[in-house]
C-alpha positions as CSV (number, residue, x, y, z in Angstrom):
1,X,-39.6,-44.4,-23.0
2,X,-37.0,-46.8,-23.5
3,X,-33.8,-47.4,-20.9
4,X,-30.5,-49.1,-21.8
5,X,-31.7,-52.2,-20.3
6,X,-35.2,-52.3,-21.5
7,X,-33.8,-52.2,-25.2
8,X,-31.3,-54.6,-24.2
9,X,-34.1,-56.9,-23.4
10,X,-36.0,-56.8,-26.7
11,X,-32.6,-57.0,-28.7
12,X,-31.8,-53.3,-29.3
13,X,-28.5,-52.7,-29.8
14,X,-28.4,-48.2,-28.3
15,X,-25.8,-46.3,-29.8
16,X,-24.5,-46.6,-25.9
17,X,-24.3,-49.8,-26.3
18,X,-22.0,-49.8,-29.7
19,X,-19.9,-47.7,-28.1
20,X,-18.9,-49.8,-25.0
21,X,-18.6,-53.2,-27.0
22,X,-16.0,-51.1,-29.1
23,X,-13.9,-49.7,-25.9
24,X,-14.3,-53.1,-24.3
25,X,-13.3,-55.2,-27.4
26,X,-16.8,-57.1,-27.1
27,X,-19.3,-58.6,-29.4
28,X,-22.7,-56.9,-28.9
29,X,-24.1,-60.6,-29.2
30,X,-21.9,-61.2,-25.6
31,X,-22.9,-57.5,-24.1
32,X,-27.0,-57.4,-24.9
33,X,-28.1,-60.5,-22.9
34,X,-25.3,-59.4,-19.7
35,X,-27.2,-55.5,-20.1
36,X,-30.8,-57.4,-19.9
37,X,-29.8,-59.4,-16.9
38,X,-28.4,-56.7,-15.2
39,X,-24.6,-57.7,-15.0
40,X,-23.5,-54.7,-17.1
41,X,-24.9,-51.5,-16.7
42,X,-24.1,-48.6,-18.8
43,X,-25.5,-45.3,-17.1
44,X,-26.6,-42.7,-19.2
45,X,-29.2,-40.5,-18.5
46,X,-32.3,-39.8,-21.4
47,X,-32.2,-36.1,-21.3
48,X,-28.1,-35.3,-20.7
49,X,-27.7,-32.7,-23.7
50,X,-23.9,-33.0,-24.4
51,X,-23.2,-36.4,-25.9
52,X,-20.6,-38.2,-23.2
53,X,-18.1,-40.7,-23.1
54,X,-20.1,-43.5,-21.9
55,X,-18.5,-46.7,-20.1
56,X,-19.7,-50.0,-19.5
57,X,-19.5,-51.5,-15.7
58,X,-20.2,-54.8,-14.5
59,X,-18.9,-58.4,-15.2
60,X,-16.1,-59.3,-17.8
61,X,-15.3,-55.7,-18.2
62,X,-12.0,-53.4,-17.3
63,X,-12.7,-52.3,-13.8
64,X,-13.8,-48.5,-13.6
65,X,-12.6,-45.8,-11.4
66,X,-15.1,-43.3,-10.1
67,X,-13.1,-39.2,-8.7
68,X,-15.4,-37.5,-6.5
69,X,-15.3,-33.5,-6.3
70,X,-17.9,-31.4,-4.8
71,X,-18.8,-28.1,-2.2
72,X,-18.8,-28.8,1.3
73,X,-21.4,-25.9,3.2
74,X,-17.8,-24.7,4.7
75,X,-16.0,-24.5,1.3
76,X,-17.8,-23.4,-1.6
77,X,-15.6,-22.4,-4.6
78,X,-17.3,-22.9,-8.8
79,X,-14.1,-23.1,-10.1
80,X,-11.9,-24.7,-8.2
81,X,-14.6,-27.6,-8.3
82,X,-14.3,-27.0,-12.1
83,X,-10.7,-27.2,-12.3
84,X,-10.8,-31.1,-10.3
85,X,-13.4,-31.5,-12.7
86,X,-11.2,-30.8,-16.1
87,X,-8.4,-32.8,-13.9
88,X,-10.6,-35.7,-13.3
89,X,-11.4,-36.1,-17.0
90,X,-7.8,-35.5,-18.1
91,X,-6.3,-38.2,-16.4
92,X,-8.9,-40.5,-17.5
93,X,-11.6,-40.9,-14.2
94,X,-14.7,-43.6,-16.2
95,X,-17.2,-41.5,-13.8
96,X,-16.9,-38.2,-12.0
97,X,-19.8,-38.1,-8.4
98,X,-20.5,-34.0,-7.5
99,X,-21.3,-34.8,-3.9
100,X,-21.9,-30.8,-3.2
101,X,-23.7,-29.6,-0.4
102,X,-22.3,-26.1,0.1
103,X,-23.3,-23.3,-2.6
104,X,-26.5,-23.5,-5.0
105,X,-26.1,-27.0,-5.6
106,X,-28.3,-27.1,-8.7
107,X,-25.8,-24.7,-10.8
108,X,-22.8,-26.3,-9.0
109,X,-24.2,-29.4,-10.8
110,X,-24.7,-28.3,-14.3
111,X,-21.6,-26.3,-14.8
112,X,-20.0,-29.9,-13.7
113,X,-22.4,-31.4,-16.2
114,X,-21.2,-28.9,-18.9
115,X,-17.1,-29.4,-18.3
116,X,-17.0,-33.4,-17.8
117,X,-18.8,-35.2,-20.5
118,X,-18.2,-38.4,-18.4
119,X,-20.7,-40.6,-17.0
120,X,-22.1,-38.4,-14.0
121,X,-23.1,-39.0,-10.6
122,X,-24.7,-37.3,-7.4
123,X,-26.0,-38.3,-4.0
124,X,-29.6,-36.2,-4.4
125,X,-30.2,-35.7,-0.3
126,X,-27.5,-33.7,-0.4
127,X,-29.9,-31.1,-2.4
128,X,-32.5,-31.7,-0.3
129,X,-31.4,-29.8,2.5
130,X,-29.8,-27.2,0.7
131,X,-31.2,-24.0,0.4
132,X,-28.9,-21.7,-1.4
133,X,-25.5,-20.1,-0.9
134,X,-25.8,-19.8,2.5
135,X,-29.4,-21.0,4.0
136,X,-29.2,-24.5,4.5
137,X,-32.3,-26.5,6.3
138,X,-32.2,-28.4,9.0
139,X,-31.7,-31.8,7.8
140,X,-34.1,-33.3,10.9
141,X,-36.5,-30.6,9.6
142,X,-36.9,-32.3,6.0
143,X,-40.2,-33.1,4.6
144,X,-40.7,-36.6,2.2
145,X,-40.9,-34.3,-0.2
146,X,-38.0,-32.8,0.2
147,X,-36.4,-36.2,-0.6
148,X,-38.3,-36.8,-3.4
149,X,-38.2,-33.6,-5.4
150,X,-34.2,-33.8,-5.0
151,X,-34.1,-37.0,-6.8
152,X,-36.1,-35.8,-9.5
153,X,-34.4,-32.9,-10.2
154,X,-31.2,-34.4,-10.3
155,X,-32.4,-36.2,-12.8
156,X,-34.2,-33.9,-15.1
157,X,-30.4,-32.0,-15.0
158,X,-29.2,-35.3,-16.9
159,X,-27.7,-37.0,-14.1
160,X,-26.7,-40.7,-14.9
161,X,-26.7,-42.4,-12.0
162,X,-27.6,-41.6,-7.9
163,X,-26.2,-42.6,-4.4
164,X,-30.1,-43.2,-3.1
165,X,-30.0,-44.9,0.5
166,X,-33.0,-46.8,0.4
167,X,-31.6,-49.9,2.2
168,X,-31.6,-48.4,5.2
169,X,-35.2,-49.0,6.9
170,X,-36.8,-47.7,10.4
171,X,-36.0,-51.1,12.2
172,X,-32.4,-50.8,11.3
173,X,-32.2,-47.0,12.3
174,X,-33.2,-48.5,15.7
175,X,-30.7,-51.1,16.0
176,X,-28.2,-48.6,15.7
177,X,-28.9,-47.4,19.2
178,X,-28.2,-50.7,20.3
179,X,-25.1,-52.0,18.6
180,X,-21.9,-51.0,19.5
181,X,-19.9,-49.0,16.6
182,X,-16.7,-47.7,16.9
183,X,-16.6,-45.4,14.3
184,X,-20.5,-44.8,14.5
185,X,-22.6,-43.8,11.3
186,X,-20.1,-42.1,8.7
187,X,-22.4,-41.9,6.0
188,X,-23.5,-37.9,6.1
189,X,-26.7,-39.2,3.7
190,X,-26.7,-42.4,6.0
191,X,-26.9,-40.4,9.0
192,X,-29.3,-37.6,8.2
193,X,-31.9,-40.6,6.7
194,X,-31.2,-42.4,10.3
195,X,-31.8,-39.2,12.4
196,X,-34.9,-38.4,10.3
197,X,-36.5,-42.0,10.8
198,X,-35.9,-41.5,14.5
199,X,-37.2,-38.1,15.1
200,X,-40.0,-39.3,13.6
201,X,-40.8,-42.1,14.0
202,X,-41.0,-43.1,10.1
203,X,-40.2,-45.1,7.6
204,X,-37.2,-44.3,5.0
205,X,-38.8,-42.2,2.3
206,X,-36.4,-43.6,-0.4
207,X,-37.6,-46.9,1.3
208,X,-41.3,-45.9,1.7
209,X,-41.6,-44.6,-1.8
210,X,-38.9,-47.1,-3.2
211,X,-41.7,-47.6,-6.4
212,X,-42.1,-44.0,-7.5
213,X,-38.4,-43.7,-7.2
214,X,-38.4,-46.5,-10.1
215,X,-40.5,-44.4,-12.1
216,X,-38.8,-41.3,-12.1
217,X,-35.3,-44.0,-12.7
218,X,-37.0,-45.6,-15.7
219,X,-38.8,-41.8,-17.0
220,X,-35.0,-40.7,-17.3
221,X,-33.1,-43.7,-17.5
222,X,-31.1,-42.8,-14.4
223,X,-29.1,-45.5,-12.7
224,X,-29.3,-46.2,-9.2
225,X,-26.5,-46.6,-7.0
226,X,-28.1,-48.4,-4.0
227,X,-26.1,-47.1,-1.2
228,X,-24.6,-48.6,2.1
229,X,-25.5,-46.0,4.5
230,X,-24.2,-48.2,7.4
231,X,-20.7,-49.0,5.6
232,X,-18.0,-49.3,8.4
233,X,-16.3,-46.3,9.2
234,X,-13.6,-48.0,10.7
235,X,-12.2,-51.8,10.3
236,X,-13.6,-52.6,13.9
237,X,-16.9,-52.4,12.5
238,X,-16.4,-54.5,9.7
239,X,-19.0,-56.9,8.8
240,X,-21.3,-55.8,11.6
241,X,-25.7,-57.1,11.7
242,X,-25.9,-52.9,10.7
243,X,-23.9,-53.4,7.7
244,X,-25.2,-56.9,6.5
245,X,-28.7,-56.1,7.5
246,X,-29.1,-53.5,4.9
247,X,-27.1,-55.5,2.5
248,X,-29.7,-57.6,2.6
249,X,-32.2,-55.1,1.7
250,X,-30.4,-54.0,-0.9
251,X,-30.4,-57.1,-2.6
252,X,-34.3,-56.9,-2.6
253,X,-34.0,-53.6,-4.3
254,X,-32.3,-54.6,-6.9
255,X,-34.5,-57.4,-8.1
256,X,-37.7,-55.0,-7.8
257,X,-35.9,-52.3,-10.0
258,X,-34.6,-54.7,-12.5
259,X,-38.3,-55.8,-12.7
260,X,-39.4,-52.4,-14.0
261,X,-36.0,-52.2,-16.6
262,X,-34.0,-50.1,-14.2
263,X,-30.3,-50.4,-13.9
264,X,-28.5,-50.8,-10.3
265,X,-25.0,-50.9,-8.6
266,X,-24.8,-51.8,-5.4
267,X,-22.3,-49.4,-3.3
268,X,-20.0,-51.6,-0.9
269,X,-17.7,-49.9,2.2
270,X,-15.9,-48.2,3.4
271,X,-13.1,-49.3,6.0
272,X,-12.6,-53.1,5.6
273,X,-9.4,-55.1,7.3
274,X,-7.4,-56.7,4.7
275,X,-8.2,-60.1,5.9
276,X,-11.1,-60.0,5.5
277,X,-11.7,-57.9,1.9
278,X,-12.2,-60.7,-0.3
279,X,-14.7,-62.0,2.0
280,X,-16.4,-58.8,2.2
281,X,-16.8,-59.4,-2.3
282,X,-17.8,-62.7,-2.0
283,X,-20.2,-62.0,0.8
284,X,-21.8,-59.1,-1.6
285,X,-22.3,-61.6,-5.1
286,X,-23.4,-63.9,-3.3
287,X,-26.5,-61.9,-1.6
288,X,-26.8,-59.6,-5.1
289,X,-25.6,-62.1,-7.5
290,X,-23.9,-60.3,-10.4
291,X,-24.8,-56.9,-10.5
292,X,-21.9,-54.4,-10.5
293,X,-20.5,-53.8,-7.3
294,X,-19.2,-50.5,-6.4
295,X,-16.8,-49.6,-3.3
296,X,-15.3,-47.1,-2.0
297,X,-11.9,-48.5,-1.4
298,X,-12.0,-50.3,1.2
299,X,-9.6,-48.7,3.4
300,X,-7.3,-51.3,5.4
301,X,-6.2,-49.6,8.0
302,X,-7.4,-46.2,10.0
303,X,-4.5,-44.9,11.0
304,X,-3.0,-43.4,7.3
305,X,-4.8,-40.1,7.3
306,X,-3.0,-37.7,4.7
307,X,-2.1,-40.7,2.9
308,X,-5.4,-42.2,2.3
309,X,-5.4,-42.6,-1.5
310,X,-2.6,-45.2,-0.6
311,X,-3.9,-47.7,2.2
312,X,-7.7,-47.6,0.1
313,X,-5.5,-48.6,-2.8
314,X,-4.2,-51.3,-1.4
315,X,-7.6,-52.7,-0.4
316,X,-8.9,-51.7,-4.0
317,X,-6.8,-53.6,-5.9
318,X,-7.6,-56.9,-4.0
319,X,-11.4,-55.9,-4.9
320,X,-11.0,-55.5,-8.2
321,X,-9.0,-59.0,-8.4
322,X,-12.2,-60.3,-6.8
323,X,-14.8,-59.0,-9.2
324,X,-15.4,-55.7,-7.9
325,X,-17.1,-53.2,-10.8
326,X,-16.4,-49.9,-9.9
327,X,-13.5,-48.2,-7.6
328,X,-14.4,-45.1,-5.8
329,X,-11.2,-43.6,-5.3
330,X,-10.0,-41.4,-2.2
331,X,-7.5,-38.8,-2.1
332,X,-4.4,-38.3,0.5
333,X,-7.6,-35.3,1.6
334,X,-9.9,-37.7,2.8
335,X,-11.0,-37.3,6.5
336,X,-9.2,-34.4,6.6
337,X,-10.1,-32.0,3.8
338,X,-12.1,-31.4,0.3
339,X,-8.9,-32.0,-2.1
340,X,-7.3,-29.5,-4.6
341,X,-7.0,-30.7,-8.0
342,X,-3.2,-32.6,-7.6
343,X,-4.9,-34.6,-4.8
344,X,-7.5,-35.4,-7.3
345,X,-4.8,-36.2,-9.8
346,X,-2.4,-38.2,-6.8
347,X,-5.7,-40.4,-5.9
348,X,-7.0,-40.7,-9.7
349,X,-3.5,-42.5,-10.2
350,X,-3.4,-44.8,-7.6
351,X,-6.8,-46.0,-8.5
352,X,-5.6,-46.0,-12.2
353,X,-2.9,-48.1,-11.0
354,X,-5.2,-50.3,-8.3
355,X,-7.3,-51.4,-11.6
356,X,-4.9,-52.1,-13.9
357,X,-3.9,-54.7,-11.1
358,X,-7.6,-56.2,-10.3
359,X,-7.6,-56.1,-14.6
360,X,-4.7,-58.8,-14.3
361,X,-5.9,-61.5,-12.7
362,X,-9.3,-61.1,-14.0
């Protein structure tokens, strides 16, 4: 079956593809050849049965803003979820992520599906541990399979693109014993996939099995979003050999999905001193080379809990004025809470506004 940039690469213009040189004000001739290289990416799942909005990301395009809703095991409320959903898409989020973990995640997913016909996102270890409304396994206690079979069915639901930390390998799990982190492993998939390598004493599944992973990506057309499960979780840790190490891996990644027609992002941090943000885009191209870069602020300080969706702002703007892709936003909830739907809106515009900024100078 055909993906986005398979038909890119013998000339095929998708309806996808029409639909994103329109909204970007681009020639198809300019947006086929940056699609088959891997530049632009435009994730859209095969079997998703509502038609969506789809958005082109990558290089010489408006920079797009990701909202992220979901369940926590501790909250675990369909409607609410629904309602930051409906918000999300009102005040004009490019991508919506359902990072649930609390609830029956597969239905939590699919009524999200069905109310935001925006390009659609998950982290599928989160399913992977999760066991129903209120039996949730061990996440040390996870077999490969377990891993696996989450991926896949997150993207039979129609899933267009997936958080998948496969740059994180045994060898790095064990430096992390070693090397000094102030704010430790914040990553919740990050840290399960860690704890699991060192329990027992194997390799990364997502890593291990990195080429039926591909598959399944190219059966569905589903993007991936290569994680950074060691991102710094505060700006001491900035930069660190955890960080760069896996950057490094991701890189390889990338080339071997592209070789199989397989779109990718690469997912960037986290908590990132303003000095030192710029740096931390170049640092990225230069080891991934142009394929969209996605980040979750960066946050420049650590200290404005309850008003997060301001000091990530700040560092996302300077991202997107340095090529950045793809903005995750945060909300004045983060570290602190799941938001209600005016934090989603609050954080939604500050990204909006962070954007339009980077979208300036570029």
């Amino acid at each position: 079956m055909a993906t986005q940039m398979s038909s890119a690469r013998r000339g095929v213009a998708t309806e996808q593809m029409k639909q994103v040189a329109k909204d970007e004000d681009v020639s198809l001739e300019w947006l086929l050849p940056k699609i088959a290289k891997g530049i632009v990416i435009i994730p859209s799942n095969n079997v998703r049965p509502q038609k969506i909005h789809n958005v082109g990301i990558g290089k010489g395009l408006k920079t797009k803003v990701n909202v992220n809703i979901g369940t926590s095991t501790l909250n675990v409320n369909l409607e609410e979820e629904v309602e930051k959903a409906k918000t999300a898409v009102k005040y004009h989020a490019d991508t919506i992520m359902d990072l649930s973990d609390g609830g029956e995640v597969g239905n939590i997913r699919r009524a999200l599906l069905d109310v935001a016909p925006i390009t659609f996102g998950t982290v599928p270890i989160y399913e992977a541990y999760n066991r129903g409304v209120e039996v949730h396994k061990n996440p040390l206690n996870l077999t490969e399979d377990d891993f696996l079979n989450a991926f896949e069915n997150n993207a039979k639901d129609g899933v267009d693109y997936t958080t998948i930390h496969a740059g994180i390998t045994k060898d790095i799990a064990k430096r992390i014993l070693k090397v000094q982190r102030y704010g430790g492993v914040v990553s919740k998939g990050g840290t399960i996939t860690a704890a699991w390598m060192l329990k027992y004493d194997k390799e990364n599944p997502y890593y291990e099995h990195y080429d039926y992973l591909v598959e399944m990506a190219h059966k569905y057309d589903v993007t991936f979003s290569l994680g950074d499960a060691l991102r710094p979780g505060s700006i001491l840790d900035s930069h660190d050999e955890l960080q760069v190490q896996e950057m490094i891996n991701v890189a390889q990644l990338t080339k071997r999905a592209h070789e199989k027609d397989v779109q990718v992002m690469v997912e960037g941090p986290g908590h990132v001193p303003l000095n030192e943000v710029a740096a931390n885009v170049r640092l990225a191209k230069s080891l991934i080379g142009d394929v969209p870069y996605y980040v979750l602020g960066p946050l420049v300080t650590d200290v404005a809990s309850g008003h997060d969706h301001i000091a990530s702002a700040i560092g996302a703007a300077v991202s997107a004025s340095e090529g950045v892709d793809l903005l995750c936003y945060l909300t004045p909830s983060e570290h602190l809470a799941l938001p209600n739907a005016e934090e989603v809106k609050a954080g939604l515009i500050a990204y909006r506004i962070a954007a339009h900024a980077g979208d300036l100078v570029k």
